[in-house]
Backbone of each chain as ProteinMPNN parsed JSONL, in Angstrom:
{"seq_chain_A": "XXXXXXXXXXXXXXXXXXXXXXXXXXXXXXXXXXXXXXXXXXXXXXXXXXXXXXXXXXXXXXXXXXXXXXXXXXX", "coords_chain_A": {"N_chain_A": [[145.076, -52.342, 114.812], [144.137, -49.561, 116.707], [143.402, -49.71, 120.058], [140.03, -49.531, 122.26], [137.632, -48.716, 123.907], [134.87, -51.035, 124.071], [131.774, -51.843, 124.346], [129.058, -54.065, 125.565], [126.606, -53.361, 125.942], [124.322, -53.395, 124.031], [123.65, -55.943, 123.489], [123.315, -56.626, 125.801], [121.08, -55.504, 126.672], [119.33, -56.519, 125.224], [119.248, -58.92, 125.973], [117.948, -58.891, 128.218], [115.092, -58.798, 128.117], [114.77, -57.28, 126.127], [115.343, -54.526, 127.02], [114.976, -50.826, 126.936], [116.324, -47.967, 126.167], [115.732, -46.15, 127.326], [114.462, -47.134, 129.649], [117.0, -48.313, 131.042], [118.448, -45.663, 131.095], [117.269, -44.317, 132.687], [117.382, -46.04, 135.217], [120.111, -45.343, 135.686], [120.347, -43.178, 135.986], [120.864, -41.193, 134.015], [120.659, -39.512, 130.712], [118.669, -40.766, 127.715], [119.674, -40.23, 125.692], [122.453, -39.834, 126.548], [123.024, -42.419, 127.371], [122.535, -44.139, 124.577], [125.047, -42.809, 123.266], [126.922, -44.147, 125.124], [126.502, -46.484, 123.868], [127.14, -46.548, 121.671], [129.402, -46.186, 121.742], [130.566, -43.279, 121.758], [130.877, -42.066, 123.199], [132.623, -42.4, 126.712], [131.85, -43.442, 130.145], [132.008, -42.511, 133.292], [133.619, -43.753, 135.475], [131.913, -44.384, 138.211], [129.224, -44.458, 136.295], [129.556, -46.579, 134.417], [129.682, -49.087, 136.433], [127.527, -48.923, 137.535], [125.348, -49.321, 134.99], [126.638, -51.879, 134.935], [125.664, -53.315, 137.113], [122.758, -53.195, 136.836], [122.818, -54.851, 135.044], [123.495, -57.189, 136.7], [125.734, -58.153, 135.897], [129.617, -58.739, 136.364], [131.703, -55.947, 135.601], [133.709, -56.419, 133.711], [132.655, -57.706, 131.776], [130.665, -56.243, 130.484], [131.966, -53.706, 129.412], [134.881, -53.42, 127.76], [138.307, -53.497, 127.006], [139.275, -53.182, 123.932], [139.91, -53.937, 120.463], [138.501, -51.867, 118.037], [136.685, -53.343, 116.261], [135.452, -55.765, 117.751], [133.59, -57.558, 119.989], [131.16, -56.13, 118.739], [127.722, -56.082, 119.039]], "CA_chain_A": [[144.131, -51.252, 115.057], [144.321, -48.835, 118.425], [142.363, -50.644, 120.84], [139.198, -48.175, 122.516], [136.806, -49.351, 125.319], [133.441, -51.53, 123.29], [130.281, -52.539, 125.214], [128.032, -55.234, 125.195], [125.143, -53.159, 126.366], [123.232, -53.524, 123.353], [123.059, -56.903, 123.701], [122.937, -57.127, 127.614], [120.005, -54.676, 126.96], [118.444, -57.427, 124.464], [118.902, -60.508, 126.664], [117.006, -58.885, 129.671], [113.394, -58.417, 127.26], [114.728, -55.834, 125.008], [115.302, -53.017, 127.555], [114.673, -49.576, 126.113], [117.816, -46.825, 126.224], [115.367, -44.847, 128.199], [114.413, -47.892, 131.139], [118.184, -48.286, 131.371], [118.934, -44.394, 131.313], [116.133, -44.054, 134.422], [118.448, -46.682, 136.24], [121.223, -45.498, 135.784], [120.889, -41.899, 136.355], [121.529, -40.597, 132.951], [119.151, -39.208, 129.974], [118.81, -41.666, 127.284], [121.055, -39.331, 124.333], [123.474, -40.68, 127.152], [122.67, -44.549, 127.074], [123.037, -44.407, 123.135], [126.092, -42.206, 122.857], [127.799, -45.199, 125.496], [126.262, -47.922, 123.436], [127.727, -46.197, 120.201], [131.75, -46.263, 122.043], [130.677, -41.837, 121.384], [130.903, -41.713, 124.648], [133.136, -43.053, 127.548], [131.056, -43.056, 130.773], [132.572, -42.398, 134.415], [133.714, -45.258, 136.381], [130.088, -44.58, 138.481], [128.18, -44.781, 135.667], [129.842, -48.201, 134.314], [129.448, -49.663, 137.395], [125.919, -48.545, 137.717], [125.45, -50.571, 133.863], [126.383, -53.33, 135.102], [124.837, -53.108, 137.979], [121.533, -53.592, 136.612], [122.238, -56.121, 134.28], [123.966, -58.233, 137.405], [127.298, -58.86, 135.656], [130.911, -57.94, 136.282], [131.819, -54.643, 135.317], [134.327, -56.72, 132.358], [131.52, -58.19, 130.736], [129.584, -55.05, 129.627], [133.082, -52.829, 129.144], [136.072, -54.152, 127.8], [139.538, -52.366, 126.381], [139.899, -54.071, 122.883], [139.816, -53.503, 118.918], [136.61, -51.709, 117.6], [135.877, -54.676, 115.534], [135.545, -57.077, 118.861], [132.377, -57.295, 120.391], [129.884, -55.671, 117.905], [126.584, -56.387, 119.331]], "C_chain_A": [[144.193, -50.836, 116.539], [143.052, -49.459, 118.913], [141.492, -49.104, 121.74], [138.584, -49.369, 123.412], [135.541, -49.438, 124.303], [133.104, -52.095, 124.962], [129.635, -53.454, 124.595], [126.612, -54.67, 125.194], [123.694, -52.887, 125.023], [122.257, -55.209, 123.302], [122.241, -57.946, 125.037], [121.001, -56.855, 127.501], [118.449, -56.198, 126.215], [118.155, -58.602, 124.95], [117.888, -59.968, 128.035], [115.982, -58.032, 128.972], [113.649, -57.376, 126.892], [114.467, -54.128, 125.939], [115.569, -52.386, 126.645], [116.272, -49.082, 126.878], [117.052, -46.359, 127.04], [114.661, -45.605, 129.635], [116.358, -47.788, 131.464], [118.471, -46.937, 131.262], [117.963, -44.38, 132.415], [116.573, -44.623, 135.371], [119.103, -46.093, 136.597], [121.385, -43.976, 135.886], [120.802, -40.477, 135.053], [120.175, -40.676, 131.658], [119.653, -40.015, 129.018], [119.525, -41.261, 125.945], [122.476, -40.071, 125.089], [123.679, -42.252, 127.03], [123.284, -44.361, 125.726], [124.498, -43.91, 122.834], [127.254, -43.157, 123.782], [128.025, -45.996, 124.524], [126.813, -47.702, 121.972], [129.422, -46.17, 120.292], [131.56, -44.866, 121.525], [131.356, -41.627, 122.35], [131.006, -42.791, 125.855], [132.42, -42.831, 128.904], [131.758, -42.933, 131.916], [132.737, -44.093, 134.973], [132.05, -45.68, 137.191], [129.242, -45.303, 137.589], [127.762, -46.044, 135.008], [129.321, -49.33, 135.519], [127.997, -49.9, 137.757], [125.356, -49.462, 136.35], [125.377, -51.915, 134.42], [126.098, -53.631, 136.201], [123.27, -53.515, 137.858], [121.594, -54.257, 136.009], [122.842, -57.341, 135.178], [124.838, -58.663, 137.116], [128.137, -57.939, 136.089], [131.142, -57.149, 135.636], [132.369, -54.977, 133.38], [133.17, -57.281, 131.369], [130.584, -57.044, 129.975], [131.001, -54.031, 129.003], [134.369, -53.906, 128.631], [137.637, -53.263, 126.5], [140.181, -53.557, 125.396], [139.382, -53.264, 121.651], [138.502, -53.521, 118.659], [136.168, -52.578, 117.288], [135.425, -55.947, 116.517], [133.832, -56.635, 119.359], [131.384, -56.135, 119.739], [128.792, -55.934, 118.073], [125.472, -55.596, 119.277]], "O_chain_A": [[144.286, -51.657, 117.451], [141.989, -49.651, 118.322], [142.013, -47.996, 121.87], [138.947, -50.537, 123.55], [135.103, -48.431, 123.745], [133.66, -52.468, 125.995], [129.592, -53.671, 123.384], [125.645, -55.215, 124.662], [122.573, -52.392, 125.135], [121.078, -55.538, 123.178], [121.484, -58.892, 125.251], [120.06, -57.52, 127.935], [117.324, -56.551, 126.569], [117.19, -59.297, 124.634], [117.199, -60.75, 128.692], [115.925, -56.812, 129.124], [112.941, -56.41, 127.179], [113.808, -53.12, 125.684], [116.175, -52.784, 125.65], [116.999, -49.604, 127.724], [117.758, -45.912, 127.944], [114.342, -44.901, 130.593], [116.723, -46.954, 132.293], [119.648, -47.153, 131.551], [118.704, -44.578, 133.377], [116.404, -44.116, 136.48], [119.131, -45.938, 137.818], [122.527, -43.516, 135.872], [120.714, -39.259, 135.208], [119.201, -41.427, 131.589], [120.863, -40.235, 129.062], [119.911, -42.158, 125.195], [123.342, -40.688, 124.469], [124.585, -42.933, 126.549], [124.512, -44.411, 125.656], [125.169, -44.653, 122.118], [128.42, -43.078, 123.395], [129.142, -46.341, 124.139], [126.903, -48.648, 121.189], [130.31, -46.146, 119.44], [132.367, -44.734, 120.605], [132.42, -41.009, 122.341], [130.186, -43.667, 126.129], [132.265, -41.611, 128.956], [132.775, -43.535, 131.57], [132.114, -45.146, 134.833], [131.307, -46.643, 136.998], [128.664, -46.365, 137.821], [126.653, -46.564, 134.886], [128.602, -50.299, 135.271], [127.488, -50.934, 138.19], [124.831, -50.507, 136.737], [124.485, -52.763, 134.414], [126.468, -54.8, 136.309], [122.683, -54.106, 138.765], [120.518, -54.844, 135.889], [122.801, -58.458, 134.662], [125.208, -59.642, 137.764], [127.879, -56.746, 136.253], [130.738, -57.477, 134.521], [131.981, -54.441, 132.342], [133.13, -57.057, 130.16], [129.924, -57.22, 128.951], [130.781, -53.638, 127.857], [134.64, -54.99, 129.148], [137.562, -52.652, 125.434], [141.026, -54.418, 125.64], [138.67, -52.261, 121.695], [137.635, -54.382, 118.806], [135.14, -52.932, 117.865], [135.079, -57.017, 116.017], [133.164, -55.638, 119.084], [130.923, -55.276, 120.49], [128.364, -56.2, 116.95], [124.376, -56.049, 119.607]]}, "seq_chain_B": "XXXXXXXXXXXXXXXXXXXXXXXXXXXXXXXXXXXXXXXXXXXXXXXXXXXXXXXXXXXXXXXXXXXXXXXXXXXXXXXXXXXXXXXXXXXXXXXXXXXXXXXXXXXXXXXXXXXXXXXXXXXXXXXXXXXXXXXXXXX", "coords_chain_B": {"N_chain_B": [[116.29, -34.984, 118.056], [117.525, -34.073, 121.472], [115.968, -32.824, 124.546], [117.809, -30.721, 125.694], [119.127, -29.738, 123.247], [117.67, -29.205, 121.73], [117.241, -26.911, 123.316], [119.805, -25.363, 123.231], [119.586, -24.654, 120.595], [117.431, -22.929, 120.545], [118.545, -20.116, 122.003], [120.611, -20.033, 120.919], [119.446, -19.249, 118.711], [118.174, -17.289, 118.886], [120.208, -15.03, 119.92], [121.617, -14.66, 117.934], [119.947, -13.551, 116.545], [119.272, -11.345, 118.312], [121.706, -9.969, 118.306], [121.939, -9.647, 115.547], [120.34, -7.67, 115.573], [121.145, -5.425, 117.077], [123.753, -4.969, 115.834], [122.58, -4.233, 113.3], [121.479, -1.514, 114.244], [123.506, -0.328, 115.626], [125.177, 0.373, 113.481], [123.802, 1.91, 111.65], [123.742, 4.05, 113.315], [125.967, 4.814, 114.006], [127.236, 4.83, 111.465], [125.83, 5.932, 109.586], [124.411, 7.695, 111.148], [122.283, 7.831, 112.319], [119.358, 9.477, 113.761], [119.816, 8.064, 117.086], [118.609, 7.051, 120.155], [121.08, 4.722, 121.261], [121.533, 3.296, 123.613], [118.829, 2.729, 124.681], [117.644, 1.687, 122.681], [119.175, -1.042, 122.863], [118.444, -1.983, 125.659], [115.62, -2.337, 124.895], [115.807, -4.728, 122.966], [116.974, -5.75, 124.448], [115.214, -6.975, 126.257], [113.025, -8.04, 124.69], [114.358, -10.127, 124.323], [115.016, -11.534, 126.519], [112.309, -11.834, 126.898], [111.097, -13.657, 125.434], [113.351, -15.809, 125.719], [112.028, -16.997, 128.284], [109.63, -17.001, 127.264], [109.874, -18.994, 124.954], [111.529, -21.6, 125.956], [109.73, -22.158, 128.385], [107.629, -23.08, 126.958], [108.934, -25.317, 125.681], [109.35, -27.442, 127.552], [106.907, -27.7, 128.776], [106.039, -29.388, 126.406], [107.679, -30.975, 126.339], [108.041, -32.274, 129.527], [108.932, -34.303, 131.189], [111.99, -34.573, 130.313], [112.677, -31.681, 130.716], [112.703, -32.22, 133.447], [114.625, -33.332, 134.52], [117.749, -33.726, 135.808], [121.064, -31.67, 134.738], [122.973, -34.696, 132.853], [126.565, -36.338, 133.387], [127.586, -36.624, 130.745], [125.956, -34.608, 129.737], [127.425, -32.549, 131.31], [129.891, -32.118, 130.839], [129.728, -31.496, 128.059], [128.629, -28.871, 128.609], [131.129, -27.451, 129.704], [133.25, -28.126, 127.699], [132.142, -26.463, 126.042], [132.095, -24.096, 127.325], [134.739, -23.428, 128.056], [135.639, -23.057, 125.619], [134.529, -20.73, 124.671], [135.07, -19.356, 126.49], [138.045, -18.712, 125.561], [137.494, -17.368, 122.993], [136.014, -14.795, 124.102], [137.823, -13.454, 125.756], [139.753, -13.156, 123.631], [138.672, -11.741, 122.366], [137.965, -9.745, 124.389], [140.526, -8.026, 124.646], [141.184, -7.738, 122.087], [139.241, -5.585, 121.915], [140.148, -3.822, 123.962], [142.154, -2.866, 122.363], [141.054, -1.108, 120.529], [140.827, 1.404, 121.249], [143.234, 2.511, 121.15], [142.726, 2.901, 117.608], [142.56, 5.781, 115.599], [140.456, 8.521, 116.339], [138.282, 7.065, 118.024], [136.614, 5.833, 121.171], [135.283, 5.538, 124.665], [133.056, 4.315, 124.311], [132.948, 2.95, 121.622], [134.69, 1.121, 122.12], [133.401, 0.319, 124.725], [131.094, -0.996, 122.424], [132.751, -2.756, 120.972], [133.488, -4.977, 122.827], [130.459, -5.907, 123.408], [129.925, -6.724, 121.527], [131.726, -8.76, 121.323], [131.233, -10.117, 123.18], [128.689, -11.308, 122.378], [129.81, -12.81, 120.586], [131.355, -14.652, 121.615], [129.384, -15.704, 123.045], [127.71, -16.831, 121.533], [129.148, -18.263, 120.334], [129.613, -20.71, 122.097], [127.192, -21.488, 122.542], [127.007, -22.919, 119.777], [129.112, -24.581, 119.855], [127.877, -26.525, 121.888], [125.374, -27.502, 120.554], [127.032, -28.438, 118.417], [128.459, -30.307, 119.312], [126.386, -32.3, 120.89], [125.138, -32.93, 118.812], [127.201, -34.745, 117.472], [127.534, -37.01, 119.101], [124.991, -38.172, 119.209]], "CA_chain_B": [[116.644, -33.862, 118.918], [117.085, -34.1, 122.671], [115.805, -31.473, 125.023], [119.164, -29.783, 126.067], [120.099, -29.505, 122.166], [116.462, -27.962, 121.358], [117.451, -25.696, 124.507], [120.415, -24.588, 122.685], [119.478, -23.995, 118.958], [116.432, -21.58, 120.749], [119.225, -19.281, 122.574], [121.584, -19.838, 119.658], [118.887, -18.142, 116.993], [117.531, -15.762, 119.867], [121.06, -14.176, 120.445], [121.995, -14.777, 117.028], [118.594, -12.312, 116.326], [119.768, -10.358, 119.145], [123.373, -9.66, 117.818], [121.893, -9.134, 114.334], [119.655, -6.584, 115.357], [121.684, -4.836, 117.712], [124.636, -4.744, 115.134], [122.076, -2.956, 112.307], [121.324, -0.577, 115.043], [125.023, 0.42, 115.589], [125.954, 0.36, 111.851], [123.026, 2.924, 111.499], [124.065, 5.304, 114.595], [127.342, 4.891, 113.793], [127.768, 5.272, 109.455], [124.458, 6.883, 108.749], [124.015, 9.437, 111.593], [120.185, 7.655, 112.806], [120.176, 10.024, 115.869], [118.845, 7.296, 118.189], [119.736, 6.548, 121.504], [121.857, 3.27, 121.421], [121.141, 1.885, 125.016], [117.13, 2.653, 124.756], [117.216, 0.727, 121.504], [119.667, -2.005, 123.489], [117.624, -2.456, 126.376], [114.579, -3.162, 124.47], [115.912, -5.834, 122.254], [117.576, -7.103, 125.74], [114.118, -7.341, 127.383], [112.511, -8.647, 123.763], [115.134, -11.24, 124.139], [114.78, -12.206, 127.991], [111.172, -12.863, 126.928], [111.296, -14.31, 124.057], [113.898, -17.187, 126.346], [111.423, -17.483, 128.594], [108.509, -17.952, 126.632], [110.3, -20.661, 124.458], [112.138, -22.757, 127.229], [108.204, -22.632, 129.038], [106.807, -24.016, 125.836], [109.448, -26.881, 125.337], [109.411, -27.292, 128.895], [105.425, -28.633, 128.312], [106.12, -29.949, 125.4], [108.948, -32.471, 127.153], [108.52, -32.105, 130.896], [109.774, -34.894, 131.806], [113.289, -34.351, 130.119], [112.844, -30.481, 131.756], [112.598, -31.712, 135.152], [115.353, -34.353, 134.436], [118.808, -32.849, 135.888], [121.617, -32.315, 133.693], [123.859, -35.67, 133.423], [127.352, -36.083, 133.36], [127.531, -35.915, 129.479], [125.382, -32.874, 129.341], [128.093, -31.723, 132.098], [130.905, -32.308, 130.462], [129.842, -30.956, 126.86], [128.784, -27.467, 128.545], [132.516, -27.258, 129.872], [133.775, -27.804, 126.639], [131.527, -25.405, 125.131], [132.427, -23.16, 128.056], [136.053, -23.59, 127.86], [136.051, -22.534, 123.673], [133.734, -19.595, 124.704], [136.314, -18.475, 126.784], [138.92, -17.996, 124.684], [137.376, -16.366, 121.956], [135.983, -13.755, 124.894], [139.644, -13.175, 126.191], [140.61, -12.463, 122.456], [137.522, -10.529, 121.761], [138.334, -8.703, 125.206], [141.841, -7.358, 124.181], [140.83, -6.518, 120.526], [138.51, -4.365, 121.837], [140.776, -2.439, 124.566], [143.063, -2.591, 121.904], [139.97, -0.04, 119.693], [140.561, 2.954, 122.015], [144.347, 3.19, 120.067], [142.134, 3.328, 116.913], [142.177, 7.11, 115.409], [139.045, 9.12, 116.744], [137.947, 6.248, 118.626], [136.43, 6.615, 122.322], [135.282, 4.555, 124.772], [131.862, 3.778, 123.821], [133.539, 1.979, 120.762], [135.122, 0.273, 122.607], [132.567, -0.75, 124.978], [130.348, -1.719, 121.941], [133.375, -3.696, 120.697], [132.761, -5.689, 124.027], [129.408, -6.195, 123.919], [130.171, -7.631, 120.202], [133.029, -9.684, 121.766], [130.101, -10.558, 123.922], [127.672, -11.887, 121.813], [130.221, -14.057, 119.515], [131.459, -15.905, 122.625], [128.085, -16.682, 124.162], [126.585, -17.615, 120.028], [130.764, -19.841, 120.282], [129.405, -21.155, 123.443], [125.853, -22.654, 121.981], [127.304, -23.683, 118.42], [129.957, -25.671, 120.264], [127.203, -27.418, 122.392], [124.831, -28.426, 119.633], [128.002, -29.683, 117.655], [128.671, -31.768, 120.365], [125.318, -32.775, 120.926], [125.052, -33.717, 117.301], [128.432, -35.733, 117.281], [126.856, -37.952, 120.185], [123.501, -38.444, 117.895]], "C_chain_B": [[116.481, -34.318, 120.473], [116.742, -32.703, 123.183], [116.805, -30.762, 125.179], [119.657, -29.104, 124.907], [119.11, -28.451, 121.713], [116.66, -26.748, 122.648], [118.444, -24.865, 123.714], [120.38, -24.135, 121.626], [118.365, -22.84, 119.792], [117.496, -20.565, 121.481], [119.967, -19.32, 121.953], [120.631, -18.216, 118.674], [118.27, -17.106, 117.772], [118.681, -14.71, 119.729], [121.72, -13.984, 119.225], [120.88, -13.534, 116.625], [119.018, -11.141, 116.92], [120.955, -9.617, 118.092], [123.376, -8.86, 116.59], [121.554, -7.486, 114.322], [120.354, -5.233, 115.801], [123.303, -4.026, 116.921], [124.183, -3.403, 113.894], [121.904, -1.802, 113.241], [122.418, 0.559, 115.239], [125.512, 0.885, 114.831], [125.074, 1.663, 111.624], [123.217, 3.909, 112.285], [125.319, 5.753, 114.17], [127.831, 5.784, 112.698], [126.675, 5.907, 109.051], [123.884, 7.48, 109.595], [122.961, 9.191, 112.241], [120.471, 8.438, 113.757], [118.898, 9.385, 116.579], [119.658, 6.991, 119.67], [120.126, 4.947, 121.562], [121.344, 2.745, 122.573], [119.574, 1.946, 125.356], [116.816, 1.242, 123.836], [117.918, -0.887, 122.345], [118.979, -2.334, 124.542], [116.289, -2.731, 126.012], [114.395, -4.105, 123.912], [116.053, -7.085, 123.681], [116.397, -7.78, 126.472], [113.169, -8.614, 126.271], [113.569, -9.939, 124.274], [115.163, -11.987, 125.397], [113.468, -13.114, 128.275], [110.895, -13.814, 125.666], [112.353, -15.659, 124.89], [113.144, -17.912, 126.801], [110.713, -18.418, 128.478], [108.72, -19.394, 126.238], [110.41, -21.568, 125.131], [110.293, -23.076, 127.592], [107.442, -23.628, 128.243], [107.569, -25.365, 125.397], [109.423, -27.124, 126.322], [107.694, -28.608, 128.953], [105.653, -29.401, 127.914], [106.964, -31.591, 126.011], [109.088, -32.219, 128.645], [108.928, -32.972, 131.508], [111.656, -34.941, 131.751], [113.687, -32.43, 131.094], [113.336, -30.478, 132.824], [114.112, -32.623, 135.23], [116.988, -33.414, 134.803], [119.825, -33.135, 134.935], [123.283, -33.942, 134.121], [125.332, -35.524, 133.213], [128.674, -35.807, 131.898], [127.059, -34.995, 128.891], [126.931, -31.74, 130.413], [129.152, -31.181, 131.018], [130.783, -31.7, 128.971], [129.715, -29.309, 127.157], [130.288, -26.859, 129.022], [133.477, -26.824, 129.023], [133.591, -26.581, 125.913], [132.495, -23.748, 126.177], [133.658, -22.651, 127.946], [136.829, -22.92, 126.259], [135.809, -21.162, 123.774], [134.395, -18.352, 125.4], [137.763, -17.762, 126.222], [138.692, -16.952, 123.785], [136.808, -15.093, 122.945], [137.297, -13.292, 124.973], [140.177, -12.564, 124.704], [139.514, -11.076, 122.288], [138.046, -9.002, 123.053], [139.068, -7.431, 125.143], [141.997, -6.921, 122.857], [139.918, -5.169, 120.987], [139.45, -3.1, 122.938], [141.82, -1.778, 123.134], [142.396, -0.811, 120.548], [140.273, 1.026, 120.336], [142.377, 3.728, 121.45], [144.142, 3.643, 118.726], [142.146, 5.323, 116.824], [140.379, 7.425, 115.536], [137.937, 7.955, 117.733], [137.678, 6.661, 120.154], [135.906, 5.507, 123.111], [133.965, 3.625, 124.784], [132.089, 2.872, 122.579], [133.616, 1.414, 121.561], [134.106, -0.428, 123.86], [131.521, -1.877, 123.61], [131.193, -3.011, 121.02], [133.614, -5.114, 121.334], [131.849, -6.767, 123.878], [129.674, -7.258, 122.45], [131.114, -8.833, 120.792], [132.12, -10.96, 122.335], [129.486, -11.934, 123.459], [128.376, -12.825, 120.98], [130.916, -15.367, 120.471], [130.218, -16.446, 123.416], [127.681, -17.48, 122.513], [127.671, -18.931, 120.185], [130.133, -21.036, 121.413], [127.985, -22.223, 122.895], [126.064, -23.554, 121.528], [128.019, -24.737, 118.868], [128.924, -27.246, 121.004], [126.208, -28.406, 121.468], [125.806, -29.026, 118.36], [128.58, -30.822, 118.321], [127.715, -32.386, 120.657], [124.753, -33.434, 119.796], [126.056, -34.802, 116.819], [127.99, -36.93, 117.961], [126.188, -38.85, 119.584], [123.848, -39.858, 118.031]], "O_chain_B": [[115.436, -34.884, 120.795], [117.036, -31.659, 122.601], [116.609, -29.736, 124.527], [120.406, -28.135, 125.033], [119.364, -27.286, 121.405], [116.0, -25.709, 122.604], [118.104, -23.711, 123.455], [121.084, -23.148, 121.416], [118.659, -21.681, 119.5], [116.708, -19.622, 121.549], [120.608, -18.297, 122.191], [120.888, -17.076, 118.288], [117.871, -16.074, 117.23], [118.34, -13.561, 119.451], [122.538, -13.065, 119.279], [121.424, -12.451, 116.411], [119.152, -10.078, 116.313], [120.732, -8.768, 117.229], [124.119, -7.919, 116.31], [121.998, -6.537, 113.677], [120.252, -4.179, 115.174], [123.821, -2.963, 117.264], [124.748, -2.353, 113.587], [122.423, -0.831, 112.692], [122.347, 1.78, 115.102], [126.313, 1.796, 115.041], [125.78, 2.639, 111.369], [122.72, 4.937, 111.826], [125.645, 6.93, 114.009], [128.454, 6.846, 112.721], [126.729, 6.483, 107.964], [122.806, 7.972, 109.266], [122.464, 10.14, 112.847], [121.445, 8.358, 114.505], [117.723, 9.734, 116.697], [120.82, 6.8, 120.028], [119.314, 4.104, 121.944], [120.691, 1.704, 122.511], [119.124, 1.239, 126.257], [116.145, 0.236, 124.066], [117.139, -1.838, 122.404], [118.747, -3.53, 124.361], [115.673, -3.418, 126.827], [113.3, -4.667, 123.95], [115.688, -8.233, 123.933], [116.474, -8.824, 127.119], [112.738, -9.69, 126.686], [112.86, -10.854, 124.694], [115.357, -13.197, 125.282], [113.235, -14.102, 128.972], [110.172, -14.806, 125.575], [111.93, -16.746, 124.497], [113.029, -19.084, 126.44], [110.644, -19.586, 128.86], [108.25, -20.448, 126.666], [109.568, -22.465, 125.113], [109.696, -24.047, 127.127], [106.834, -24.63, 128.618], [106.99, -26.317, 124.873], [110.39, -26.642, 125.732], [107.58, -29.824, 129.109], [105.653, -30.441, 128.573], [106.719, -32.798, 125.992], [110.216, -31.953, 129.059], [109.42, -32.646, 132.588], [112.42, -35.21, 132.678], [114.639, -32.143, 131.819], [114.036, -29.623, 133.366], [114.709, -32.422, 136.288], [117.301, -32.494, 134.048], [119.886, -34.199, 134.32], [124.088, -34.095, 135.039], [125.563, -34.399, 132.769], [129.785, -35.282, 131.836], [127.437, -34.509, 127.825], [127.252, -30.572, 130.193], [129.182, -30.063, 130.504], [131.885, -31.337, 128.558], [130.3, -28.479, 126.461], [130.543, -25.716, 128.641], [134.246, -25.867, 129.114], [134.422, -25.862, 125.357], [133.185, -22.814, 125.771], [133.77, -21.443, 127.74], [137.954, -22.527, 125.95], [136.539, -20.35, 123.206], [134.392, -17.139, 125.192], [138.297, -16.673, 126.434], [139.351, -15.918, 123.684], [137.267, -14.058, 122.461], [137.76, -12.673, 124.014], [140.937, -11.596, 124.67], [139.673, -9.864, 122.144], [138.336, -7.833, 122.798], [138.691, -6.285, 125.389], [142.716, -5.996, 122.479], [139.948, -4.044, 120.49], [139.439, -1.88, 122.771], [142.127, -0.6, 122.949], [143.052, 0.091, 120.028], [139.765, 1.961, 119.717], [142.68, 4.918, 121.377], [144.887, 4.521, 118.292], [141.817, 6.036, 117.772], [139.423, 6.826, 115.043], [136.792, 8.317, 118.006], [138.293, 7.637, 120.583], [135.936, 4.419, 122.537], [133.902, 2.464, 125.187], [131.302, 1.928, 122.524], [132.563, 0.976, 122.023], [134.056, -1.656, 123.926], [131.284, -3.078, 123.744], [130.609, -3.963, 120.502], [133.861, -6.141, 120.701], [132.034, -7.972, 124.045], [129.573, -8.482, 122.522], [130.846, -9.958, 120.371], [132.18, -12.17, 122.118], [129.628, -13.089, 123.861], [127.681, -13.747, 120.553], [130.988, -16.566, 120.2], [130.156, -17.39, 124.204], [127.391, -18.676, 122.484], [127.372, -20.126, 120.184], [130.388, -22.233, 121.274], [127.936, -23.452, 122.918], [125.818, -24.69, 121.932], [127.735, -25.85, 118.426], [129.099, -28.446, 120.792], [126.173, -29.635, 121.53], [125.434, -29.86, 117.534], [129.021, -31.907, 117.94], [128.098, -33.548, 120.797], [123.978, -34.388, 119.869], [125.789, -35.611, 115.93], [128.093, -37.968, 117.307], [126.517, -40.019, 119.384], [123.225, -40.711, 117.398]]}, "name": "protein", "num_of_chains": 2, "seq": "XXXXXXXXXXXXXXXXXXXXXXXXXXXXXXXXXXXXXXXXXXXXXXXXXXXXXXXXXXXXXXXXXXXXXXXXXXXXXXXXXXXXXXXXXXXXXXXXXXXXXXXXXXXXXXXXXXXXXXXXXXXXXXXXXXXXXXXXXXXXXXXXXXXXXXXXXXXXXXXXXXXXXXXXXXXXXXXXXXXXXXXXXXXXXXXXXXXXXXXXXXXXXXXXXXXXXX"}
């Protein structure tokens, strides 16, 4: 299967007390149709905006982003 | 619905109203003789339709002011581009069909401007539709 860029940030969002799409879109710059359409792999986000992600959840950029098979990290 | 998408279905079905009305108007001057003046009747729909944006936008605007005041992000950027980018083409074609109306027999160039203004109105409606299909793909 063609490999695509998956996120963790549903689950990042769930280990730090169930952040909302719309506290993490107020971080990060971006309206929260944005947050979901990342956290769905709709939508690829700028290098900024990644950075800015993981940025607030305090991990390395690879831990919330990563360039592998849809089926990998499903969270 | 987000705000930006409810922004564009109200200037979709406004100009979509517009276009309609403005089209029976022509079809009637045109094929059945109404003797009206075309740009009286066009500048009143245009003004009906300037307020008629207003109003709406003001009232979702309330309704969601915090998404209002909220600038747009770099996925709202990037979908009006697209939209922009489609909207252009079909202008550019619409453009050159319509010079192409003044080779038309008995044709003049008021056709052909109102072939334009039609050209007009299907690349700005291309221009919406594209945005709330992208805005709906997102969803």
């Amino acid at each position: 299967m063609a490999k695509t860029i998956v996120n963790n940030i549903r689950r990042l969002r769930f280990d730090r007390k169930e952040m909302t799409q719309q506290e993490l879109a107020d971080k990060i710059g971006v309206t929260r149709q944005t947050v979901n359409a990342i956290e769905l792999s709709k939508y690829s986000p700028s290098l900024e905006v990644a950075f800015k992600i993981a940025d607030v959840f305090g991990v390395p950029l690879d831990q919330v982003f990563q360039y592998a098979s849809p089926t990998r990290n499903k969270s | 619905m987000s705000f930006r998408e409810k922004s564009a279905w109200i200037s979709f079905v406004l100009i979509f109203i517009f276009g309609a009305l403005w089209l029976r108007n022509l079809i009637r001057v045109e094929f059945y003789g109404l003797r009206q003046d075309p740009m009286k009747f066009f500048f009143a729909i245009l003004l009906a339709l300037i307020v008629a944006e207003i109003s709406l936008h003001i009232a979702l605007a309330i309704q969601s002011p915090r998404d209002a005041r909220t600038p747009k992000d770099e996925r709202e950027k990037l979908i009006d581009l697209k939209a922009s980018r489609i909207a252009f083409y079909v202008l550019m074609i619409g453009a050159w069909l319509s010079l192409g109306t003044l080779h038309l027999p008995g044709s003049n160039r008021l056709m052909m401007a109102q072939a334009l203004m039609g050209s007009i109105l299907i690349a700005v409606l291309t221009r919406f539709a594209t945005q709330i299909g992208l805005y709906r793909r997102d969803a």
